[in-house]
N, CA and C atoms as a LAMMPS dump frame, in Angstrom:
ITEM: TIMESTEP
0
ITEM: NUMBER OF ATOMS
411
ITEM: BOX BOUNDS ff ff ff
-5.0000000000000000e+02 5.0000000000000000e+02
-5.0000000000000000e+02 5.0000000000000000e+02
-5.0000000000000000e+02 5.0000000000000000e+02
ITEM: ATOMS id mol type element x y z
1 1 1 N 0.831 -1.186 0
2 1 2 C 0 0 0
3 1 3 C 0.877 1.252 0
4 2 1 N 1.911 1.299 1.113
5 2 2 C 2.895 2.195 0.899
6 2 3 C 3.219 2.598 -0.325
7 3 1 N 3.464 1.952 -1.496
8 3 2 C 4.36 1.85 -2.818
9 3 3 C 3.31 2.971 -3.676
10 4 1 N 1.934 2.165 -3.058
11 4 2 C 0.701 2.799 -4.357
12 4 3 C 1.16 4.495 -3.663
13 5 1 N 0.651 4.532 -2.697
14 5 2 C 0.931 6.129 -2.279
15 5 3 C 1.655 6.813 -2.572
16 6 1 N 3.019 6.186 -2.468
17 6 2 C 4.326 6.505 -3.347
18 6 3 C 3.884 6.847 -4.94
19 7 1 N 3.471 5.765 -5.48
20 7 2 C 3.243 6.251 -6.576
21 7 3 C 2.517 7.16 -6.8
22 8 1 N 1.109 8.027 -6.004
23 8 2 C 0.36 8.651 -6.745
24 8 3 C 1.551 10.194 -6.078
25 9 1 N 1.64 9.77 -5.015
26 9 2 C 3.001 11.14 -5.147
27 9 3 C 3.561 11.777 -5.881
28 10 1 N 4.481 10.59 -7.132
29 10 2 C 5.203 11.138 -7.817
30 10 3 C 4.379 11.323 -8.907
31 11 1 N 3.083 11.086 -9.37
32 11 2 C 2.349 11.51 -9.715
33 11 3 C 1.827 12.909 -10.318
34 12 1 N 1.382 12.77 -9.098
35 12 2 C 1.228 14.134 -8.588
36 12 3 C 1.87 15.655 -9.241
37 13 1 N 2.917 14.929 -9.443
38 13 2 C 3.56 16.428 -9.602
39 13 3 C 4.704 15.683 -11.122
40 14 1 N 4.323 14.486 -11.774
41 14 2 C 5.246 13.732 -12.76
42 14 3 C 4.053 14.283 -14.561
43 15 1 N 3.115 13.629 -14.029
44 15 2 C 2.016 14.002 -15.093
45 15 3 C 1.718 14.78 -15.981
46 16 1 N 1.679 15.474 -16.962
47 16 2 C 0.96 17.023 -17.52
48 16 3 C -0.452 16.633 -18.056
49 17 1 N -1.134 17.419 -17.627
50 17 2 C -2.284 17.569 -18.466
51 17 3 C -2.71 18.692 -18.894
52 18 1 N -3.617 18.293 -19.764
53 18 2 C -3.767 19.25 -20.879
54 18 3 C -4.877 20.219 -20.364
55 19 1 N -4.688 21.707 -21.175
56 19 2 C -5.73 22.739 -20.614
57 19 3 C -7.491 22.671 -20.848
58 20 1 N -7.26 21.773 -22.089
59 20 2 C -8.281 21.724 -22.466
60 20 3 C -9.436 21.058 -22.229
61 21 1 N -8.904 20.152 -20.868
62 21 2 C -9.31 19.208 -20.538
63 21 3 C -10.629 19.826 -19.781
64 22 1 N -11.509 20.724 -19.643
65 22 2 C -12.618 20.901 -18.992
66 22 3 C -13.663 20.301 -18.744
67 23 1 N -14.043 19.189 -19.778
68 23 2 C -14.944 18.152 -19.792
69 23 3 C -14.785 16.737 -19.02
70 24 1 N -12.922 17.035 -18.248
71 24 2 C -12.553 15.954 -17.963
72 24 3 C -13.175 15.479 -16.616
73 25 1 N -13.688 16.049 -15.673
74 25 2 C -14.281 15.481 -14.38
75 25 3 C -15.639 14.879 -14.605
76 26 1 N -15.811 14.637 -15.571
77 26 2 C -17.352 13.97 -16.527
78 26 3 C -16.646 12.499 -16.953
79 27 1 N -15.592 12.984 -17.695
80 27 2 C -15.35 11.073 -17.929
81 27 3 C -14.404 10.991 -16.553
82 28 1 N -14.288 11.473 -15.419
83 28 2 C -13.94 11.012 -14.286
84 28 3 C -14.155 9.8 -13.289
85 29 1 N -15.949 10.464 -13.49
86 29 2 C -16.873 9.617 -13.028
87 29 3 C -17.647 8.599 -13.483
88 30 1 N -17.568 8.483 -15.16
89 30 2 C -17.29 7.66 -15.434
90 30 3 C -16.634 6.324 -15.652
91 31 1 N -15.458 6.641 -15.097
92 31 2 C -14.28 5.822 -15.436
93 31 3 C -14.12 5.381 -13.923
94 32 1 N -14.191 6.094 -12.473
95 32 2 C -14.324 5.681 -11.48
96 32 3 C -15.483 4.723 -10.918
97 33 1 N -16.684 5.32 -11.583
98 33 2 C -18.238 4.476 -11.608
99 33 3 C -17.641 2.94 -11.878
100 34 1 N -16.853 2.871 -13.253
101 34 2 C -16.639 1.518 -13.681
102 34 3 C -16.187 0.919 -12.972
103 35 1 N -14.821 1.587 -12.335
104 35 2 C -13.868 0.352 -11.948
105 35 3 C -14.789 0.178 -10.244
106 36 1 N -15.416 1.108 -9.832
107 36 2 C -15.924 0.516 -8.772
108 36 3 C -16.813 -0.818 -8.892
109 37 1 N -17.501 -0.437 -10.049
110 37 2 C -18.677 -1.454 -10.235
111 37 3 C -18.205 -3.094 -10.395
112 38 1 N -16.827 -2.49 -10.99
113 38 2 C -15.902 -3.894 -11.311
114 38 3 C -15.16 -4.4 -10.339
115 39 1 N -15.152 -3.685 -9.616
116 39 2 C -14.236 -4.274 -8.109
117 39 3 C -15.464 -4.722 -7.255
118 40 1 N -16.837 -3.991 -6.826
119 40 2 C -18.109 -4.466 -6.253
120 40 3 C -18.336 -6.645 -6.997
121 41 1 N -18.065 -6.219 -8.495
122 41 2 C -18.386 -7.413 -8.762
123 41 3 C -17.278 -8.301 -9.085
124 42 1 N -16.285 -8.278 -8.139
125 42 2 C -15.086 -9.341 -7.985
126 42 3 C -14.514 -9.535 -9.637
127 43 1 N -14.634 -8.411 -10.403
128 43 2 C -14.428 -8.399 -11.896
129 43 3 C -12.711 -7.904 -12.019
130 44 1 N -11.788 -8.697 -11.588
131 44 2 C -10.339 -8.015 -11.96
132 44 3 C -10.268 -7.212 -13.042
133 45 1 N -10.859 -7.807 -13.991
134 45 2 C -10.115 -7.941 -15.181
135 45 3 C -10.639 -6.36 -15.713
136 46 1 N -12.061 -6.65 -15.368
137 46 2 C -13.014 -5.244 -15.26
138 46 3 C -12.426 -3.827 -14.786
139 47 1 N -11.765 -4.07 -13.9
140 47 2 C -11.299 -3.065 -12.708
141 47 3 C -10.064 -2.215 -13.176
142 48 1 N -9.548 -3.883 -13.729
143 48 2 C -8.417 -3.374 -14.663
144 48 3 C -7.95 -2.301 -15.437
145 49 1 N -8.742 -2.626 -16.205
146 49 2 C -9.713 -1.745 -17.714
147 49 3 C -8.736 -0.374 -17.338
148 50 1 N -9.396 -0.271 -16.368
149 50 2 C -9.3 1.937 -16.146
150 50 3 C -8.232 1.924 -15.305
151 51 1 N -6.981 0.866 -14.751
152 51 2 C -5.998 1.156 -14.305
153 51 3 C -4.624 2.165 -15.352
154 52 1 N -4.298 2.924 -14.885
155 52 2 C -3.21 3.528 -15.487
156 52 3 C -2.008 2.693 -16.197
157 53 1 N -1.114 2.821 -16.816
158 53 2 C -0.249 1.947 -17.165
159 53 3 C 0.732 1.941 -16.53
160 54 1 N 0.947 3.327 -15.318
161 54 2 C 1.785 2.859 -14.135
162 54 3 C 1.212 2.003 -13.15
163 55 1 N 0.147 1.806 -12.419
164 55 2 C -0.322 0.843 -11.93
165 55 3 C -0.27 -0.664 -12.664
166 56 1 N -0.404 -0.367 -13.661
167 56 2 C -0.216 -2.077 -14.082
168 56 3 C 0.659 -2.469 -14.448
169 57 1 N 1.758 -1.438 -14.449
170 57 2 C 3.114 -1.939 -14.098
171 57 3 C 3.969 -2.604 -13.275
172 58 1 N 2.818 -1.443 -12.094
173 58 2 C 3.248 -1.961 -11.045
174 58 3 C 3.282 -3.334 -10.427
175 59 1 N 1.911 -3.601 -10.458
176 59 2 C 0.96 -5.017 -9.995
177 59 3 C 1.194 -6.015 -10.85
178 60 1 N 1.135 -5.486 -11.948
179 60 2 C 1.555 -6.933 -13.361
180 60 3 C 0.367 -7.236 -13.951
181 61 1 N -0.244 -7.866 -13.182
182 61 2 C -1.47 -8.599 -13.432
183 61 3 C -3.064 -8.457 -12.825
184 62 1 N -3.727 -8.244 -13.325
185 62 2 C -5.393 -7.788 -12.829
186 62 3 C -5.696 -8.29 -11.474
187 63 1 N -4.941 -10.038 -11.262
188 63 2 C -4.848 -10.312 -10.327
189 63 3 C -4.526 -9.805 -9.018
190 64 1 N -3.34 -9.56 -9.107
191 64 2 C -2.71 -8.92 -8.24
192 64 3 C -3.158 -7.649 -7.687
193 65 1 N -3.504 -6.991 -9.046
194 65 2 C -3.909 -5.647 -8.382
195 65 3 C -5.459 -6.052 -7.59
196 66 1 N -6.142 -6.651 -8.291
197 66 2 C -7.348 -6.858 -7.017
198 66 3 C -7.153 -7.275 -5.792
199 67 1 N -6.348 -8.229 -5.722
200 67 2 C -5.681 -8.689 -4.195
201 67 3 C -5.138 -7.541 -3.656
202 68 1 N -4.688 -6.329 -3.885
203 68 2 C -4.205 -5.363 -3.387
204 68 3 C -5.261 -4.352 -3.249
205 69 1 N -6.152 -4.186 -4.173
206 69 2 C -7.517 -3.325 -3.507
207 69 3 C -8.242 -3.784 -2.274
208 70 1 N -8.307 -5.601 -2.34
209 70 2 C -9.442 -6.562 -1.462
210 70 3 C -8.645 -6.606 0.056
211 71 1 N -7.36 -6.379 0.051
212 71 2 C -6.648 -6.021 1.125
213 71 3 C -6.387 -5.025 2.11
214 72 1 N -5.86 -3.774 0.757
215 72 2 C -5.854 -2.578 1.611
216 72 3 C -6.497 -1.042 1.339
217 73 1 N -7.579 -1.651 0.091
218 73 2 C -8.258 -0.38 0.306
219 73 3 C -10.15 -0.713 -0.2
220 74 1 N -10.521 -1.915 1.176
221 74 2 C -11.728 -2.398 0.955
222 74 3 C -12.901 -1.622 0.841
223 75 1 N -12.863 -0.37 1.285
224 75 2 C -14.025 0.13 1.27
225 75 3 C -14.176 0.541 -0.418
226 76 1 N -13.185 0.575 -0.981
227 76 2 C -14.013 0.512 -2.474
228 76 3 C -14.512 -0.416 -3.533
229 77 1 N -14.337 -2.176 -2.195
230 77 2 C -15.7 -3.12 -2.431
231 77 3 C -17.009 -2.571 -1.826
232 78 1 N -16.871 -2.774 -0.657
233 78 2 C -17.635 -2.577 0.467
234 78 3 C -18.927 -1.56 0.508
235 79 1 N -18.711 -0.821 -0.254
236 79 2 C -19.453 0.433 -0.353
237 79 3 C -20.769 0.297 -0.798
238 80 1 N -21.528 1.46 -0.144
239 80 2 C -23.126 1.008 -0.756
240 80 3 C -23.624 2.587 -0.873
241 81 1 N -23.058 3.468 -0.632
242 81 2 C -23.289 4.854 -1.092
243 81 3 C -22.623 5.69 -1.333
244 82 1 N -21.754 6.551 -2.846
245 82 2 C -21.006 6.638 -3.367
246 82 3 C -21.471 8.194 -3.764
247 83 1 N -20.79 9.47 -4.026
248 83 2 C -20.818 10.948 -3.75
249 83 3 C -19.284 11.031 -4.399
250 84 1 N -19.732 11.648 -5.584
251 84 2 C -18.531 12.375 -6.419
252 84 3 C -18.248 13.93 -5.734
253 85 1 N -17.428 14.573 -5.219
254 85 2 C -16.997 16.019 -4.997
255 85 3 C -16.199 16.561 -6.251
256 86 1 N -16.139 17.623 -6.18
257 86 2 C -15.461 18.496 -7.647
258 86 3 C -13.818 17.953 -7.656
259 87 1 N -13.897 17.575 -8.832
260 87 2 C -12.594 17.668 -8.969
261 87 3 C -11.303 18.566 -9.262
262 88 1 N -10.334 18.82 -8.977
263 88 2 C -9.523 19.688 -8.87
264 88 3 C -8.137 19.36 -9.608
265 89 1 N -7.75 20.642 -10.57
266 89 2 C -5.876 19.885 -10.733
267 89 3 C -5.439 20.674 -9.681
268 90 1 N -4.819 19.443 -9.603
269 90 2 C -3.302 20.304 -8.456
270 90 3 C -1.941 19.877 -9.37
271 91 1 N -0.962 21.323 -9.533
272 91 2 C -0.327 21.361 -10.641
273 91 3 C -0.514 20.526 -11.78
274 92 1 N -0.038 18.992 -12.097
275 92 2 C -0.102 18.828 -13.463
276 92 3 C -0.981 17.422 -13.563
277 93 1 N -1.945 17.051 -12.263
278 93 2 C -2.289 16.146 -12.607
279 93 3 C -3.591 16.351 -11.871
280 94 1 N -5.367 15.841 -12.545
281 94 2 C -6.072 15.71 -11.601
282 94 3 C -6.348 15.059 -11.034
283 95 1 N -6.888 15.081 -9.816
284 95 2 C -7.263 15.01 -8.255
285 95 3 C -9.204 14.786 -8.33
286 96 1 N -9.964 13.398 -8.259
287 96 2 C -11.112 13.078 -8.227
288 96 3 C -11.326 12.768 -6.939
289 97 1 N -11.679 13.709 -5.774
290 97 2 C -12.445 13.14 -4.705
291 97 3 C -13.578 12.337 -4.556
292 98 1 N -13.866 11.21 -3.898
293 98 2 C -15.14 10.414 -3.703
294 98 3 C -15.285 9.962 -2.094
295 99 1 N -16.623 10.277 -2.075
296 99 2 C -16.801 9.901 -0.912
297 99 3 C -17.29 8.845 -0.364
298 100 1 N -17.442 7.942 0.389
299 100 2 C -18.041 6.752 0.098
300 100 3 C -18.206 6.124 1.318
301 101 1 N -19.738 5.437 1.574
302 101 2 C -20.006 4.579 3.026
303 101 3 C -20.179 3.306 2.797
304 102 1 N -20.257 2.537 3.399
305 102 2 C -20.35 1.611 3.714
306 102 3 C -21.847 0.631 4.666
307 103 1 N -22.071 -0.377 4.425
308 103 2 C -23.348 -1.175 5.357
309 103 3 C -22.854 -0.824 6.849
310 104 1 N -22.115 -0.441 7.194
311 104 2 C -21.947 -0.258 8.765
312 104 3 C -22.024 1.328 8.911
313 105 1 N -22.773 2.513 8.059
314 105 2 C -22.296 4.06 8.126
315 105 3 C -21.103 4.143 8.19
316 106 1 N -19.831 3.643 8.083
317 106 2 C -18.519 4.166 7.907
318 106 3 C -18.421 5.082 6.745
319 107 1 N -17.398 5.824 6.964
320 107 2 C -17.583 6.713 5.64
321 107 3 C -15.744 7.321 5.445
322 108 1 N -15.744 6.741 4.403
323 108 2 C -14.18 7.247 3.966
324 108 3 C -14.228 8.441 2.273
325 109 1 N -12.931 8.854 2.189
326 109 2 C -12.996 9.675 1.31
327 109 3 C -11.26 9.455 0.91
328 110 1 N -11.816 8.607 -0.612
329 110 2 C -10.741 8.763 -1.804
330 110 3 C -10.545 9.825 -2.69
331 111 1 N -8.841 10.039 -3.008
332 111 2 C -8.557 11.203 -3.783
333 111 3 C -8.034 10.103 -4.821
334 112 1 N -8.687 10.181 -6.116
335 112 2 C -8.502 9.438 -7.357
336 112 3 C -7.49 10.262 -8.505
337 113 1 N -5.93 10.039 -8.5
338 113 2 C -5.169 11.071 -9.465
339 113 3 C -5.48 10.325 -10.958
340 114 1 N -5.765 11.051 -12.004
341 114 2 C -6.281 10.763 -12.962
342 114 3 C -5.154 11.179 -13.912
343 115 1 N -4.837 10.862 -15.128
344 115 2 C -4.24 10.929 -16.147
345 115 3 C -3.802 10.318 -17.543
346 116 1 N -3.93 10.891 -18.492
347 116 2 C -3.855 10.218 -19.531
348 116 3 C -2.795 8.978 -19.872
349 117 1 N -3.63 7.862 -20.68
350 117 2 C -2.328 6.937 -21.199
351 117 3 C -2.208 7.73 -22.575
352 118 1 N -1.065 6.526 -23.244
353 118 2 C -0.291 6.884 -24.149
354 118 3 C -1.253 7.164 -25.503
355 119 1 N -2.788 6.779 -25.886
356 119 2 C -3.94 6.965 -26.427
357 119 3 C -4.419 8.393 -26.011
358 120 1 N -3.812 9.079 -24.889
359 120 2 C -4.713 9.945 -24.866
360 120 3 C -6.444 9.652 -23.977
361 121 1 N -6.074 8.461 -23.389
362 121 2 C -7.64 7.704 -23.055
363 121 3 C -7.529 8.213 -21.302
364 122 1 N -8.548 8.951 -20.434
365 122 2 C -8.391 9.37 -18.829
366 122 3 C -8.039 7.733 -18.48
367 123 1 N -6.983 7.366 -16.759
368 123 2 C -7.068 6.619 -16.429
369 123 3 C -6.82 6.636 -15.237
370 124 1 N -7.094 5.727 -14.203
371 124 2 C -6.768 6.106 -12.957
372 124 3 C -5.613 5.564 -12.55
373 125 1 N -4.986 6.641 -12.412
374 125 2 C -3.43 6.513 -12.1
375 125 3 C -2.818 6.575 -10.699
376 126 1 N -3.925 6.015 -9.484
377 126 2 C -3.706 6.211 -8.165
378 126 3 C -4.179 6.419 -7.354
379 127 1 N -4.426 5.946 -6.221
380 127 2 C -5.805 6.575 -4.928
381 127 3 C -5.165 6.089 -3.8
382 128 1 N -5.879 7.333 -2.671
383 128 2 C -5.429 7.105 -1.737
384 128 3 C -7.109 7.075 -0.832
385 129 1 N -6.951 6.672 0.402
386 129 2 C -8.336 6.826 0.66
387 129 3 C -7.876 6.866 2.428
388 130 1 N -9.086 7.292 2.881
389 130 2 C -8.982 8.053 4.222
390 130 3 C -10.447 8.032 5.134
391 131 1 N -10.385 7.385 6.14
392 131 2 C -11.373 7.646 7.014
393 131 3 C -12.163 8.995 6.735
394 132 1 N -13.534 9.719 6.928
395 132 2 C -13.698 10.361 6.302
396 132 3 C -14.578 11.274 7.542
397 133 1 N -13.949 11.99 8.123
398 133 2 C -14.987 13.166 9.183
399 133 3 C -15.565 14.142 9.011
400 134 1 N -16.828 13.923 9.226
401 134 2 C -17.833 15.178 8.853
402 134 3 C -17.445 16.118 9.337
403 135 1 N -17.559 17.558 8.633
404 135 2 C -17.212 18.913 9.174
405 135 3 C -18.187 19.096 10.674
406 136 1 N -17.791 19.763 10.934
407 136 2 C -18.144 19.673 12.491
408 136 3 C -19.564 21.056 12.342
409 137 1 N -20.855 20.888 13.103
410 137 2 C -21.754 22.194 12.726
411 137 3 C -21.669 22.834 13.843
């Protein structure tokens, strides 16, 4: 899990994207919708699909990388109520917040770094995810 974090780090600030990209937090949620739906339905291969080509570098195999979601970042099986927030670039790469609960009200919040492959096609190139505390009223 360490490594993935690592990776969306260098990320973070490794990436360029393009200006034109304004329409891009639309196929965001698209592309996040999927791979959730594909990880909900034990679909590697599915999940796959919208991994970045640094992630599947990383992992190798669809396999692997699901064993590494089903391990250490379950709540994006687990989930049963799902809340897109605006997405944001931060310098050269964007940043897809989601919020997401769970059958027990738990509620965590993933930052999804997004970026193009070598097609030019959005992909998710990294997440980190975080217990998630309501602002206080």
């Amino acid at each position: 899990m360490r490594s993935l974090a690592f990776t969306l780090l260098v990320l973070l600030f490794t990436l360029p994207v393009r200006a034109e990209d304004s329409s891009a937090p639309t196929e965001f949620r698209q592309i996040i919708t999927s791979q959730l739906g594909a990880l909900q339905n034990g679909d590697a291969e599915g999940a796959w699909a919208f991994a970045h080509p640094s992630i599947k570098r990383q992992f190798g195999t669809a396999e692997r990388f699901y064993q590494m979601v089903d391990r250490g970042y379950r709540p994006l099986i687990d989930f049963t109520l799902v809340r897109f927030r605006d997405a944001e670039q931060a310098d050269d790469v964007w940043i897809q917040p989601v919020w997401l609960q769970n059958e027990n009200d738990e509620q965590y919040i993933a930052y999804y770094a997004m970026a193009r492959n070598d097609e030019g096609e959005w992909r998710i190139a990294g997440c980190q995810i975080y217990d998630y505390e309501p602002p206080g009223i």
